[in-house]
C-alpha positions, -999 to +999 in steps of 0.1 A: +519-594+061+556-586+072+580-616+066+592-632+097+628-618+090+616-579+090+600-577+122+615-580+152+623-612+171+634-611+210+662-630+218+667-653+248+660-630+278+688-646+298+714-638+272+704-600+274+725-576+290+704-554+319+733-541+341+737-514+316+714-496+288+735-506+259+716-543+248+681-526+256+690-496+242+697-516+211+667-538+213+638-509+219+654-493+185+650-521+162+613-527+176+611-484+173+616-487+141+594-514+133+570-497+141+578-461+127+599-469+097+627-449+092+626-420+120+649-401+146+656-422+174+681-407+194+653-400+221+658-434+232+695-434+241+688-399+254+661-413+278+681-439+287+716-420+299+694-395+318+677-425+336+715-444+344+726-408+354+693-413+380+706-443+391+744-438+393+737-406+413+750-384+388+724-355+395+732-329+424+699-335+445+698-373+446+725-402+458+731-432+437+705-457+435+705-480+467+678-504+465+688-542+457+659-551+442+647-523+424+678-519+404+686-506+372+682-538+355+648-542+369+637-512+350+653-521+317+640-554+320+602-533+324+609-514+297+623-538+266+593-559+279+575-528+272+587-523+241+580-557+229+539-555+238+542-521+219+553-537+189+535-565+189+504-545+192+513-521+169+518-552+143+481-562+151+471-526+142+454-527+175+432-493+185+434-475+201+468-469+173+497-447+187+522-424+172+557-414+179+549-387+203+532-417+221+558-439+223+586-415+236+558-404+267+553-442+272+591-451+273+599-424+298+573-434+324+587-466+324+622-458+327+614-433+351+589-454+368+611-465+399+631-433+407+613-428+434+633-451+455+662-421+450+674-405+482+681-372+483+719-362+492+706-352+528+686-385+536+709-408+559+685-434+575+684-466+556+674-469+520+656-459+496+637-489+501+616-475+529+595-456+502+586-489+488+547-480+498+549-443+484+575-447+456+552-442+425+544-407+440+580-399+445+586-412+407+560-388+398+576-357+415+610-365+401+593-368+369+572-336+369+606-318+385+632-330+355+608-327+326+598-293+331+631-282+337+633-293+299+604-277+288+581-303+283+542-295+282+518-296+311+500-324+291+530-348+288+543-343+319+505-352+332+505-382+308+537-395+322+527-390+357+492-412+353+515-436+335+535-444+365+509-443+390+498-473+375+528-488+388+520-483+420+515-520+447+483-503+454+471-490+422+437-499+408+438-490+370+402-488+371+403-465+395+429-438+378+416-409+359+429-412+326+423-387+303+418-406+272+418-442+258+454-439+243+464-428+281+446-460+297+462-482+268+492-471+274+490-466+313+478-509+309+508-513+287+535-497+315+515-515+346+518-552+328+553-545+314+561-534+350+551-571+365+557-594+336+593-579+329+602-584+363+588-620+370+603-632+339+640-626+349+657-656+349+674-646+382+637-635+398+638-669+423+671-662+437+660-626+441+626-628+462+649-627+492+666-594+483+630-580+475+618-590+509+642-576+526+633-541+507+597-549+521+607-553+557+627-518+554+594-502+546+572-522+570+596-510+595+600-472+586+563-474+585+564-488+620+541-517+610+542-544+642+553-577+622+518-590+629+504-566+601+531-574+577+514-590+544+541-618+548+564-619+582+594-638+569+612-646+537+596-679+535+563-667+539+567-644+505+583-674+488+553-696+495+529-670+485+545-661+451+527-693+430+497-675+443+507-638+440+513-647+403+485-673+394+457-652+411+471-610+418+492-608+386+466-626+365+438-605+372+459-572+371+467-581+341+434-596+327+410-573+343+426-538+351+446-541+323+426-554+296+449-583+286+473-560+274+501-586+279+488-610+255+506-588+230+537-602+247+532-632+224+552-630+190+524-623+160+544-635+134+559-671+150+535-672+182+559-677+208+559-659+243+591-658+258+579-642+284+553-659+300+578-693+295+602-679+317+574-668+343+562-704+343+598-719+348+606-694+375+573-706+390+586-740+387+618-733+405+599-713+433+575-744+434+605-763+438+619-748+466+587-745+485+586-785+483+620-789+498+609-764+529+580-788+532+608-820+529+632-806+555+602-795+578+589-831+576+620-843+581+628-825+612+589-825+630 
């Protein structure tokens, strides 16, 4: 077994860096090479700038990422926590095992997982937000689009594409035809990294009102009367979120995705950072939901 000091230990996710690539950047190397040994890594920083380009508009069809939710930091938070399972279960020597080649499809999809939410230059209305419902299939256009203008294979491109469907609200893993067990690992990998790396920010509480109002741009552009919205008001999503997490997230994760984020826990010194931040955002949100309850006593 590795000593403790040689593998890879996450620091505290609130004194990580996500407005920019640089910290994650850093962080998916050292766990890289972990599991690799020495090899050439510059894929990662590549991957990385070509996915802040994305977002800071610097390609010719799309505008600058608009979306205040589904920010850059939200997908560098999926992806180091994606990086983190990967190690971890490579550590475990879980099957089935991946390779390099693996591991650079796998870290694409989930960088590229949310550029769907681009606009193009000559979209005007709104946000990108308004694709909330549709977003993964976008992703997976704007995938297909930029990797074979760099000559990647009809197979990768494919395997990215069933990667980030599994991102999608409505996705059912069990449903998407993947074309080999290293695929379905891998799409179960991207899927819980996609939930858990979110849900653990640290700033995720003050946030659910910023997502909701990303959901009401879509309800709307979809023109969904309010009486069909999932949750009709900010307060409504806040009070379902102990339940979205304790009953949807758990048995995506569990069920559709085979328990692929207990790899989230450390192998070496057992902790899960991840899940510990979950349960204290829970806390706050808890929190909050009881002083709603206080004031509305208060005031009936």
């Amino acid at each position: 077994m590795r000593e403790v000091v040689k593998f890879p230990v996450l620091p505290a996710i609130s004194g990580i860096d996500f407005s920019g690539p640089a910290d994650v950047c850093s962080l998916v190397r050292e766990r890289f090479r972990s599991m690799f040994g020495v090899q050439e890594d510059a894929f990662i920083g590549a991957y990385m700038q070509a996915t802040e380009d994305f977002f800071e508009g610097r390609f010719p069809e799309y505008q600058p990422m608009d979306t205040a939710y589904h920010d850059i930091s939200h997908t560098l938070q999926a992806t180091l926590c994606l990086s983190e399972l990967l190690s971890n279960r490579h550590y475990e020597q879980t099957e089935p095992q991946i390779g390099v080649h693996d591991f650079k499809r796998t870290l694409l999809a989930i960088l590229f997982h949310d550029i769907g939410y681009l606009k193009t230059r000559d979209d005007t209305e709104g946000t990108g937000a308004k694709y909330t419902n549709v977003h993964e299939k976008r992703s997976s256009k704007v995938a297909r689009e930029y990797l074979q203008g760099r000559g990647w294979p009809e197979d990768d491109i494919v395997f990215v594409q069933n990667l980030i469907s599994a991102t999608g609200p409505l996705a059912d893993l069990t449903e998407i035809s993947f074309r080999g067990e290293i695929e379905r690992a891998m799409g179960q990998a991207v899927c819980s990294a996609d939930y858990v790396g979110q849900m653990s920010d640290p700033s995720y509480p003050d946030k659910l009102a910023v997502l909701f109002e990303e959901f009401e741009e879509c309800f709307r552009y979809q023109g969904l009367p309010r009486s069909e919205w999932p949750f009709p008001s900010y307060e409504a999503l806040l009070r379902g979120t102990p339940d979205f997490w304790s009953r949807f997230v758990h048995y995506k994760m569990n069920v559709e995705c085979a328990r692929a984020w207990e790899y989230l826990e450390h192998p070496v010194i057992g902790e899960n950072p991840y899940l510990e931040s979950i349960e204290h955002n829970m806390a706050i949100i808890r929190g909050r939901i009881s002083q709603l309850d206080s004031q509305s006593s208060h005031t009936g």
